[in-house]
DRENVO-767257 format. One line per 2 residues: number of its first residue (from 1); for each residue x, y, z of N, C-alpha, C, O, CB. Coordinates in nm, 3 decimals, padded with zeros to 5 digits. Glycine has a CB too. Example, Ala and Ser with C-alpha at 12.3 -4.5 7.8 and 13.67 -1.06 7.14 Angstrom:
# DRENVO-767257
1	01.319:-00.569:00.780:01.230:-00.450:00.780:01.320:-00.330:00.780:01.424:-00.332:00.846:01.131:-00.447:00.905 | 01.285:-00.225:00.708:01.367:-00.106:00.714:01.290:00.003:00.787:01.341:00.114:00.804:01.408:-00.060:00.572
This chain:
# DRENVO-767257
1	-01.022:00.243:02.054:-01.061:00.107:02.020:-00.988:00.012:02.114:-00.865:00.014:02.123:-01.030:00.075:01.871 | -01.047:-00.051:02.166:-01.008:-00.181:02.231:-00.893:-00.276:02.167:-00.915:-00.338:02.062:-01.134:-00.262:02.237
3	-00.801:-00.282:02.219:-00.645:-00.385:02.154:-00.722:-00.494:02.157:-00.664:-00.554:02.067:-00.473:-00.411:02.260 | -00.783:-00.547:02.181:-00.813:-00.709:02.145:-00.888:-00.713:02.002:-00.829:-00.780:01.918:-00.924:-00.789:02.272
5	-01.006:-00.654:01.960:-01.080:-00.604:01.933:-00.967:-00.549:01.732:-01.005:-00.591:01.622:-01.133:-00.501:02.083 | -00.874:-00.481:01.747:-00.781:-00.473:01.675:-00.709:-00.623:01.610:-00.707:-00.667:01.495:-00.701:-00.392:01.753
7	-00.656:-00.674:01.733:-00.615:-00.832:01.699:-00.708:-00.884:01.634:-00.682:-00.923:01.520:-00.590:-00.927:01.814 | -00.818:-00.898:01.676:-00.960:-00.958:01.611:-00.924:-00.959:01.480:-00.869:-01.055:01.427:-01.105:-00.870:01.632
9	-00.956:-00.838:01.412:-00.975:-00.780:01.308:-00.870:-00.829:01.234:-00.887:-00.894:01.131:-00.987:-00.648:01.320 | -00.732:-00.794:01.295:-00.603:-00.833:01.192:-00.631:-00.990:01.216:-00.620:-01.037:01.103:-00.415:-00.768:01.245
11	-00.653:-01.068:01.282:-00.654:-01.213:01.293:-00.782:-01.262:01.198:-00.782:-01.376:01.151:-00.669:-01.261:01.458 | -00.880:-01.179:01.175:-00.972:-01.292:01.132:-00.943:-01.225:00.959:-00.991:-01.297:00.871:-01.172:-01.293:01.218
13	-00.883:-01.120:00.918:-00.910:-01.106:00.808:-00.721:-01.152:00.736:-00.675:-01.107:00.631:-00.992:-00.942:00.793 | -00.680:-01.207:00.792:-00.567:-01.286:00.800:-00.610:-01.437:00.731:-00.576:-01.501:00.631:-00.518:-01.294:00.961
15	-00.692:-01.453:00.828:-00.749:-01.623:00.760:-00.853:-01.604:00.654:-00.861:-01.675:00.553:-00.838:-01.735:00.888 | -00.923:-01.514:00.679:-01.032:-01.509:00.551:-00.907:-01.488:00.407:-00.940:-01.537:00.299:-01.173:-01.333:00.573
17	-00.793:-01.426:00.417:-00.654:-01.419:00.282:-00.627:-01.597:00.338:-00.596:-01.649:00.231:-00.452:-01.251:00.321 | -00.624:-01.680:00.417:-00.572:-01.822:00.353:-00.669:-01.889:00.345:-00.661:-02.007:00.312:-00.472:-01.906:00.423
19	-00.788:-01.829:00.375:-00.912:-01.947:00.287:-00.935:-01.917:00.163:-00.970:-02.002:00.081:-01.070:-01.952:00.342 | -00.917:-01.782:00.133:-00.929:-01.809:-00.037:-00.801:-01.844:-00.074:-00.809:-01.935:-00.157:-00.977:-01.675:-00.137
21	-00.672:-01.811:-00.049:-00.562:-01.915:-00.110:-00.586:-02.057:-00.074:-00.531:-02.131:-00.155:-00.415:-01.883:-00.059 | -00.658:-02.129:00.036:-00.678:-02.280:00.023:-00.768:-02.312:-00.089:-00.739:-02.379:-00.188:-00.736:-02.343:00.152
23	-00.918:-02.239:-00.054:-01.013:-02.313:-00.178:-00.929:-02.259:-00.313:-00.933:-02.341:-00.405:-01.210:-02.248:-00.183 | -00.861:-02.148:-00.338:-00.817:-02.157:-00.486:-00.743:-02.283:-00.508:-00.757:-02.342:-00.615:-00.725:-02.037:-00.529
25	-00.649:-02.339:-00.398:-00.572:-02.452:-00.457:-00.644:-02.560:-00.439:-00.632:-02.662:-00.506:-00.441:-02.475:-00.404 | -00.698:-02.548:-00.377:-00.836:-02.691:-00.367:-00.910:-02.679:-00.527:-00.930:-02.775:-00.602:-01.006:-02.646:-00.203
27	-00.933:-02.582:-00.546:-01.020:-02.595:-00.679:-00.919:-02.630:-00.807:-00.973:-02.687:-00.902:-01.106:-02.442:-00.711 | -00.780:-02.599:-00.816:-00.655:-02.590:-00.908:-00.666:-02.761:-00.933:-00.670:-02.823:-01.040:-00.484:-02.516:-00.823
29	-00.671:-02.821:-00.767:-00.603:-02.965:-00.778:-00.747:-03.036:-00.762:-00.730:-03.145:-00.708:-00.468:-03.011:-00.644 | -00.851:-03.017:-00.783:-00.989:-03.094:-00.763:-01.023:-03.173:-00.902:-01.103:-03.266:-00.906:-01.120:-02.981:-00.725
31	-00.941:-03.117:-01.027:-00.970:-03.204:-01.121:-00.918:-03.293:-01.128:-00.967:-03.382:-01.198:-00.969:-03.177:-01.211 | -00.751:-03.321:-01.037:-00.708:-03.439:-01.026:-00.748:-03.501:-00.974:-00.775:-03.606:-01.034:-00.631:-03.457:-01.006
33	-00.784:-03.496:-00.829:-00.794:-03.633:-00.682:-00.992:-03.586:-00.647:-01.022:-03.638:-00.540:-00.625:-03.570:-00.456 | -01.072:-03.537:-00.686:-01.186:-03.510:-00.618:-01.159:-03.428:-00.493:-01.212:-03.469:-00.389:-01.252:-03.634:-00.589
35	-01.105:-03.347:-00.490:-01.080:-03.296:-00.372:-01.211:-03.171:-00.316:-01.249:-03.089:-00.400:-00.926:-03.236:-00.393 | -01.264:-03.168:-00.192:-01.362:-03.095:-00.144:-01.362:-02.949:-00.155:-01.243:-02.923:-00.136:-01.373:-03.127:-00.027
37	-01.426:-02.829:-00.175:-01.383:-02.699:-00.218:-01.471:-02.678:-00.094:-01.570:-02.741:-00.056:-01.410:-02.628:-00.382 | -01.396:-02.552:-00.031:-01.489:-02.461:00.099:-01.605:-02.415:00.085:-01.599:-02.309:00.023:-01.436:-02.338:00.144
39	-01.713:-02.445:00.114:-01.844:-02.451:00.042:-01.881:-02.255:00.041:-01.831:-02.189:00.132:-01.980:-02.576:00.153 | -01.940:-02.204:-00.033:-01.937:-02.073:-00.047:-02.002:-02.019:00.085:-01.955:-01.916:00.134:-02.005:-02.030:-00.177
41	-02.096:-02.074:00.140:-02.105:-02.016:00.276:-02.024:-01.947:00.358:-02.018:-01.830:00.396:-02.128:-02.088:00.340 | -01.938:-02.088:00.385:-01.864:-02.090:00.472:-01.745:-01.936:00.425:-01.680:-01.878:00.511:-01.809:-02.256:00.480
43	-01.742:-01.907:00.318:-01.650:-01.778:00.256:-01.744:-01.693:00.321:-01.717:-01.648:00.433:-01.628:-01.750:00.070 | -01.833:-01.669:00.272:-01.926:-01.546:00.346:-01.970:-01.540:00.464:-02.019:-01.433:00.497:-02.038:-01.525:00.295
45	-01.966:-01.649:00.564:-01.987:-01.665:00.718:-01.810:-01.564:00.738:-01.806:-01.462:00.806:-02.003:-01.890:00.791 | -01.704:-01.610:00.677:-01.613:-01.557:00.717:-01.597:-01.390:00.744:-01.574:-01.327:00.847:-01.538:-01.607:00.642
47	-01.624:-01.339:00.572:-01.649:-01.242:00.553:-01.736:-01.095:00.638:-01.709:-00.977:00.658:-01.682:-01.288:00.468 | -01.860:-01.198:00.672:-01.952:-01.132:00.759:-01.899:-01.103:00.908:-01.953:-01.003:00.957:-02.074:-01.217:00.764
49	-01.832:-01.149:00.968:-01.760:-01.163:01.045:-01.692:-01.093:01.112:-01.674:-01.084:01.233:-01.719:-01.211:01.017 | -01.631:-01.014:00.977:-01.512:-00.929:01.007:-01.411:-00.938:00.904:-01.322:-00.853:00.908:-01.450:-00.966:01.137
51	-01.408:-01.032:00.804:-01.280:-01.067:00.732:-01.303:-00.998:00.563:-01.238:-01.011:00.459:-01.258:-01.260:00.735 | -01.378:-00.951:00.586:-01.414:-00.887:00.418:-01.315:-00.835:00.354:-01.299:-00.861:00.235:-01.515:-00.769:00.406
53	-01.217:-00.738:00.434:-01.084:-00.739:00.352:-01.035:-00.773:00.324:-00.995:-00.739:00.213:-01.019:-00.719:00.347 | -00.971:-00.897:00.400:-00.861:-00.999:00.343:-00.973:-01.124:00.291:-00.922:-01.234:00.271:-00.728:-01.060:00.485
55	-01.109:-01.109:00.270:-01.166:-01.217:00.170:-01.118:-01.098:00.052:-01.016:-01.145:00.001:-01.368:-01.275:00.186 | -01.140:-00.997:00.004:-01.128:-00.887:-00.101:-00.977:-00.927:-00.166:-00.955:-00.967:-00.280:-01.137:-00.715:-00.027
57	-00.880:-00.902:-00.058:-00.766:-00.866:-00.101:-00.724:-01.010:-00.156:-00.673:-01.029:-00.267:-00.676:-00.794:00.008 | -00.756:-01.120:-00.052:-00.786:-01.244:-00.129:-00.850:-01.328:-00.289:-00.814:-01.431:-00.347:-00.845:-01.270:-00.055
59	-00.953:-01.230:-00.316:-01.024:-01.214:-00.435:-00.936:-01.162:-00.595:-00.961:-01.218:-00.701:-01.133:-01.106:-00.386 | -00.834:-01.046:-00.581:-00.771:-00.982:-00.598:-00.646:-01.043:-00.622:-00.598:-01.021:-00.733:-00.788:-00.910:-00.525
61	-00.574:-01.123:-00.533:-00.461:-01.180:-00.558:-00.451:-01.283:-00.650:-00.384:-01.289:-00.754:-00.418:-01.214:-00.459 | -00.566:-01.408:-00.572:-00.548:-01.503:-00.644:-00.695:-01.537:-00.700:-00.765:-01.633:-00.666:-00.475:-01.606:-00.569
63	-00.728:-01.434:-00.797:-00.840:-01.431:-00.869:-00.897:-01.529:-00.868:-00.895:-01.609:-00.961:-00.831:-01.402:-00.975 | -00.974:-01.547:-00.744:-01.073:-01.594:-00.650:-01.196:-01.553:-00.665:-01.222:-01.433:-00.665:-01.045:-01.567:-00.532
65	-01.287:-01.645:-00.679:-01.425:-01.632:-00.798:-01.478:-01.456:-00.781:-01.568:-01.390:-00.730:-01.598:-01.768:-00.736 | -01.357:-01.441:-00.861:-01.361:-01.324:-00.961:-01.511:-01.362:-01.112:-01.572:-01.282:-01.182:-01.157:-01.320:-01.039
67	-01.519:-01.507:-01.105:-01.622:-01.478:-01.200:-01.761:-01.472:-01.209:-01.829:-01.453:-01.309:-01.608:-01.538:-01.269 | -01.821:-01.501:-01.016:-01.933:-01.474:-01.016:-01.953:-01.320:-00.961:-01.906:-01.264:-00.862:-01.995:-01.578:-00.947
69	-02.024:-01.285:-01.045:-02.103:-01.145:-00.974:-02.124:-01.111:-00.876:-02.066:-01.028:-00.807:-02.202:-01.120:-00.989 | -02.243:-01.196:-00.849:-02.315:-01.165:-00.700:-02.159:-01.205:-00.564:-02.157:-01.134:-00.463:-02.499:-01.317:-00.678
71	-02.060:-01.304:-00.580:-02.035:-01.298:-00.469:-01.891:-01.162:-00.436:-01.848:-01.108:-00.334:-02.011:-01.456:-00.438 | -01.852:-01.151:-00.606:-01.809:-00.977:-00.640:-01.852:-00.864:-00.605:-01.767:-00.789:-00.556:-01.819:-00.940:-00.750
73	-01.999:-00.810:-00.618:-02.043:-00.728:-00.583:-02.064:-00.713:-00.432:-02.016:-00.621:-00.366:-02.126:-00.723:-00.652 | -02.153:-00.828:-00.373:-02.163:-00.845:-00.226:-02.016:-00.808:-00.128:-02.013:-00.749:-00.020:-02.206:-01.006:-00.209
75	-01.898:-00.866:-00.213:-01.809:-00.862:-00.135:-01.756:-00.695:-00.107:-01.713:-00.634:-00.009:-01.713:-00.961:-00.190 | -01.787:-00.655:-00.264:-01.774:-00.508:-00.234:-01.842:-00.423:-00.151:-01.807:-00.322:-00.090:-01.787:-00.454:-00.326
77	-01.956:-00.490:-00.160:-02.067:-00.383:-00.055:-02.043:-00.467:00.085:-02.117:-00.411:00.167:-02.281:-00.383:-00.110 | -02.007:-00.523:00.119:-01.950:-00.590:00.219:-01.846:-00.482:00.307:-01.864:-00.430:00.417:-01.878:-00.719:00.151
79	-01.759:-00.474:00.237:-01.609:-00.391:00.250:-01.668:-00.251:00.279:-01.623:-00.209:00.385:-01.495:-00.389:00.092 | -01.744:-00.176:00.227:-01.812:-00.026:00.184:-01.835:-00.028:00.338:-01.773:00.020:00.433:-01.972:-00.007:00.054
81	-01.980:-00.121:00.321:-02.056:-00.057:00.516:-01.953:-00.115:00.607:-01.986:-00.064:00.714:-02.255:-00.147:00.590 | -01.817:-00.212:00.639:-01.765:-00.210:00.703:-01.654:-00.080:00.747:-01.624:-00.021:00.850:-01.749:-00.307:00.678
83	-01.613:-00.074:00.599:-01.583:00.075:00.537:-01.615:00.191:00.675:-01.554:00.238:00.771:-01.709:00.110:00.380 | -01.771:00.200:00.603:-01.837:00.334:00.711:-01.846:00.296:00.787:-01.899:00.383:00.855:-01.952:00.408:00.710
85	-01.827:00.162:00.880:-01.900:00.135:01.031:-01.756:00.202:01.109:-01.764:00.260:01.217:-01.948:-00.076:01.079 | -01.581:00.175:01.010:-01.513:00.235:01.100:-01.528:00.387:01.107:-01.534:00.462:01.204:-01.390:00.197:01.082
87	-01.530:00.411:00.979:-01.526:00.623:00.997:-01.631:00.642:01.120:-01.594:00.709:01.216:-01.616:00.749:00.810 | -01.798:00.570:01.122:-01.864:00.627:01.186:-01.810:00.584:01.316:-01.869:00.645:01.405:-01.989:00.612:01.153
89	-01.726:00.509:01.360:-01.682:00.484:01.476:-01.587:00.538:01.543:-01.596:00.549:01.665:-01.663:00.393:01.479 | -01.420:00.602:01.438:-01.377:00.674:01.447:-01.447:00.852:01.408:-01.377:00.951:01.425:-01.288:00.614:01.399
């Protein structure tokens, strides 16, 4: 595997773990000041990406909409075929 390519990977699924710790505290403190939440796209543009683990492990920590389904399940099947894209690559 290509060293950059590695960095990638640890770098983008690095930020996909502080965008769900931002929108969780964005959503904590939004009932006080109106504050803007990371629109769900923009979580799954991340995800798709490359960052599905650390959106997961993100999910996990700071029970991070742990309460919708669809973006629970997706995220899992997300993780799975990234999952197999490394075995089939290694």
């Amino acid at each position: 595997m290509p060293e950059w390519l590695f960095y990638y990977f640890i770098g983008i699924n690095a930020f996909a773990f502080l965008l769900c710790m931002v929108d969780k505290l964005r959503a904590l403190k939004r009932r006080k000041r109106g504050i803007r939440r990371i629109p769900e796209r923009d979580l799954w543009l991340c995800a798709v990406i490359g960052g599905c683990f650390g959106m997961y492990l993100g999910m996990i920590v700071f029970c991070h909409k742990v309460a919708k389904r669809r973006f629970v399940w997706g995220m899992s099947l997300l993780c799975a075929v990234y999952f197999g894209l490394w075995l089939y690559y290694f």
